[in-house]
C-alpha positions as CSV (number, residue, x, y, z in Angstrom):
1,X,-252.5,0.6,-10.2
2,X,-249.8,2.5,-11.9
3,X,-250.1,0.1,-15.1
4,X,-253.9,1.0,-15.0
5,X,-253.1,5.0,-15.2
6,X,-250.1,4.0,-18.2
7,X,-252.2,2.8,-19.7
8,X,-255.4,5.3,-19.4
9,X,-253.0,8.5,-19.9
10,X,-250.9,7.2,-22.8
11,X,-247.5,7.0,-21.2
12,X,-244.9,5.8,-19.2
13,X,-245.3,7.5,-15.3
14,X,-241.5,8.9,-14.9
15,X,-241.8,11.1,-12.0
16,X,-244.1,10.7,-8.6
17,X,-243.6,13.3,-5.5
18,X,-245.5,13.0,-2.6
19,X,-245.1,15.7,0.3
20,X,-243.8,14.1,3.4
21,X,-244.5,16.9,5.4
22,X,-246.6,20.6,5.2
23,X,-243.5,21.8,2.5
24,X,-243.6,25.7,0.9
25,X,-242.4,23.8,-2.2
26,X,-243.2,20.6,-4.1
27,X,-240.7,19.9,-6.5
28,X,-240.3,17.2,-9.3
29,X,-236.9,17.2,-10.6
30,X,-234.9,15.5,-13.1
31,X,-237.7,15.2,-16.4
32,X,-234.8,15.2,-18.5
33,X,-236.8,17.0,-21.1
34,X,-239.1,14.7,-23.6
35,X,-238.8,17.7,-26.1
36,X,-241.5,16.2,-28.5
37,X,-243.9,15.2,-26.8
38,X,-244.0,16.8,-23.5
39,X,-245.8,15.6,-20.5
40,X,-249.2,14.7,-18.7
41,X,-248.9,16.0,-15.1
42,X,-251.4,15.2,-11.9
43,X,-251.5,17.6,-9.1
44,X,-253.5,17.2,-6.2
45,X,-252.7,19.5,-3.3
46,X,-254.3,20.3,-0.1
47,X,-253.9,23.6,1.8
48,X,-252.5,22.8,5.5
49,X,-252.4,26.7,6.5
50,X,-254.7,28.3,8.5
51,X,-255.4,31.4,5.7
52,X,-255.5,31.7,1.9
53,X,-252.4,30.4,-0.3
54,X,-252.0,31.1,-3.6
55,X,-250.9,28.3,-5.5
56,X,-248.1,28.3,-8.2
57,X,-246.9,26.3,-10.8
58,X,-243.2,26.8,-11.7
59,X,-241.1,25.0,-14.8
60,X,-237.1,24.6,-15.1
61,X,-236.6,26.6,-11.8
62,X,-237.8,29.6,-13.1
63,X,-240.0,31.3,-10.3
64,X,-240.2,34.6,-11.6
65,X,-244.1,35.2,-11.9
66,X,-243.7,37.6,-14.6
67,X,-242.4,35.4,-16.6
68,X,-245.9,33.6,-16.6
69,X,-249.2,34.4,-17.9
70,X,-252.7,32.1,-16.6
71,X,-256.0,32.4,-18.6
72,X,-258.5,31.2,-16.4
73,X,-262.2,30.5,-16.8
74,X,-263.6,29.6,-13.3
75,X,-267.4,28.4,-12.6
76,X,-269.0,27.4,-9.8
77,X,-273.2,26.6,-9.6
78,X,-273.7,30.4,-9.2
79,X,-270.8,32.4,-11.0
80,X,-269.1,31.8,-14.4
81,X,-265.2,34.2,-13.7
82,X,-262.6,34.9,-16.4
83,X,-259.3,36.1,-15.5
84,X,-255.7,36.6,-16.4
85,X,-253.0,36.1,-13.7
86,X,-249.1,35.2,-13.4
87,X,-248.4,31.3,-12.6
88,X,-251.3,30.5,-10.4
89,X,-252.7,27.3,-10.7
90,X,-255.2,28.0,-7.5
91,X,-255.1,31.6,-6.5
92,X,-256.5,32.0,-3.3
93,X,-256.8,28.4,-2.3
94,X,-258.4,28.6,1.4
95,X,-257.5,27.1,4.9
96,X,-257.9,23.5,4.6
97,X,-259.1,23.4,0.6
98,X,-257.8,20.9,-1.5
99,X,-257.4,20.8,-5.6
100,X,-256.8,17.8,-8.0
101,X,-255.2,19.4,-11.6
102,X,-255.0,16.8,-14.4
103,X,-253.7,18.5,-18.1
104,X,-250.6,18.2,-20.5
105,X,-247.7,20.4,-20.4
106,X,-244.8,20.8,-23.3
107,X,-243.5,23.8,-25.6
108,X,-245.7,25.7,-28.0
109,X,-244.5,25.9,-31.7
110,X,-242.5,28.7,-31.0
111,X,-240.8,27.2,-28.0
112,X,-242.5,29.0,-25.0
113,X,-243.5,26.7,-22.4
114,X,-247.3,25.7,-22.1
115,X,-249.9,23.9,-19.5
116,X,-253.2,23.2,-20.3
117,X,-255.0,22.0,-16.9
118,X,-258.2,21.1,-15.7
119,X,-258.8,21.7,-12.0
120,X,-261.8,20.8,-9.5
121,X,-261.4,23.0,-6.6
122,X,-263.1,21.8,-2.8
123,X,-263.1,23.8,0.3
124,X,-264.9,22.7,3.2
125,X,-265.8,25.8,4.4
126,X,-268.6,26.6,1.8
127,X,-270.7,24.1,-0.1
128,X,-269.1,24.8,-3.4
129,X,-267.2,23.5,-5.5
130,X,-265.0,25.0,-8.5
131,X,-264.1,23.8,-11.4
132,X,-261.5,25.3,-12.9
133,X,-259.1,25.8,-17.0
134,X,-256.8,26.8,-17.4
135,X,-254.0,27.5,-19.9
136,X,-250.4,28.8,-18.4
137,X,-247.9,29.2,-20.4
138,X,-244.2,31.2,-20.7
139,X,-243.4,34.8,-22.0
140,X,-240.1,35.1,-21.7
141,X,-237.4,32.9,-23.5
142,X,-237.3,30.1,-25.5
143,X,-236.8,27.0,-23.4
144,X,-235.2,23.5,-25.0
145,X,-236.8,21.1,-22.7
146,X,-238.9,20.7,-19.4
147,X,-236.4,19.2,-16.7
148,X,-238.6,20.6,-13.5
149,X,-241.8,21.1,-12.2
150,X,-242.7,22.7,-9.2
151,X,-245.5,23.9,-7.0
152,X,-244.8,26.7,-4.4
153,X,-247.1,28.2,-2.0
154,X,-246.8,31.8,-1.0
155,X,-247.2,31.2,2.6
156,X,-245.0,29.2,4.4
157,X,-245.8,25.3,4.5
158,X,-248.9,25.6,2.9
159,X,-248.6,22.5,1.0
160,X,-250.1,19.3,3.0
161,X,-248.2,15.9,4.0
162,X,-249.6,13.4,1.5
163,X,-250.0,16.1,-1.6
164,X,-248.3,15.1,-4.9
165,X,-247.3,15.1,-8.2
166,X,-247.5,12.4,-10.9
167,X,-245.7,13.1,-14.1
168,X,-246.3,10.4,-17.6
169,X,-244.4,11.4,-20.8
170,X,-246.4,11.2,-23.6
171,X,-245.6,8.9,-26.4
């Protein structure tokens, strides 16, 4: 299996983190950078909590959300939503929802770090489902390389046993 998804993302898979238990964090450590190229990433999470989470995603340890900025465009079969936020990658994913991101993240010309992601968004208590892209990126400083990846929760073990993170470097 993980030859078949080498082979379909263009890479060689370097990282995989699965949640063993309902975590606050998810963290993929050790990247060791791939400065040129940069990354593909999967995410799939499911919320375990019994309210809303927001969803984050975090790079090199960094968790200060102002140090983020999200341009989102969100539709669903009866709303089309543009936003701007901090680091969300689901903001306001609801009790028992679950999320599956696919996208590339790297630097930007000038350094700053940058996601692009594609999201489909499912929550069992309505009959929609989102679908979700986005573009996250840094605005503070310059960073060399991407040695960590992380997605924390803003309530407490919202993150599902069996949710993960796959991580290819590009070639």
């Amino acid at each position: 299996m993980i030859k078949k998804l080498n082979t379909l993302v263009g890479g060689q898979l370097v990282a995989e983190v699965y949640a063993e238990a309902n975590t606050t964090t998810l963290l993929v450590p050790n990247l060791g950078g791939n400065k040129n190229h940069g990354f593909t990433i999967e995410i799939v999470i499911k919320n375990a909590a019994a309210s809303t989470s927001k969803m984050q995603l975090y790079v090199n340890g960094d968790t200060t959300a102002a140090n983020y900025a999200t341009a989102t465009i969100y539709h669903t079969t009866s709303i089309v939503v543009a936003r701007y936020a901090g680091a969300d990658i689901c903001n306001g994913c609801s009790a028992s929802a679950a999320f599956h991101s696919t996208g590339d993240l790297g630097r930007a010309f000038n350094g700053n770090f940058r996601a692009g992601l594609h999201t489909t968004y499912n929550s069992p208590s309505t009959t929609i489902s989102g679908l979700i892209d986005q573009h996250i990126s840094v605005l503070g400083p310059v960073i060399a390389e991407i040695t960590s990846i992380q997605i924390t929760a803003d309530v407490a073990n919202a993150i599902a046993a069996g949710s993960y993170i796959r991580v290819w470097a590009k070639d």
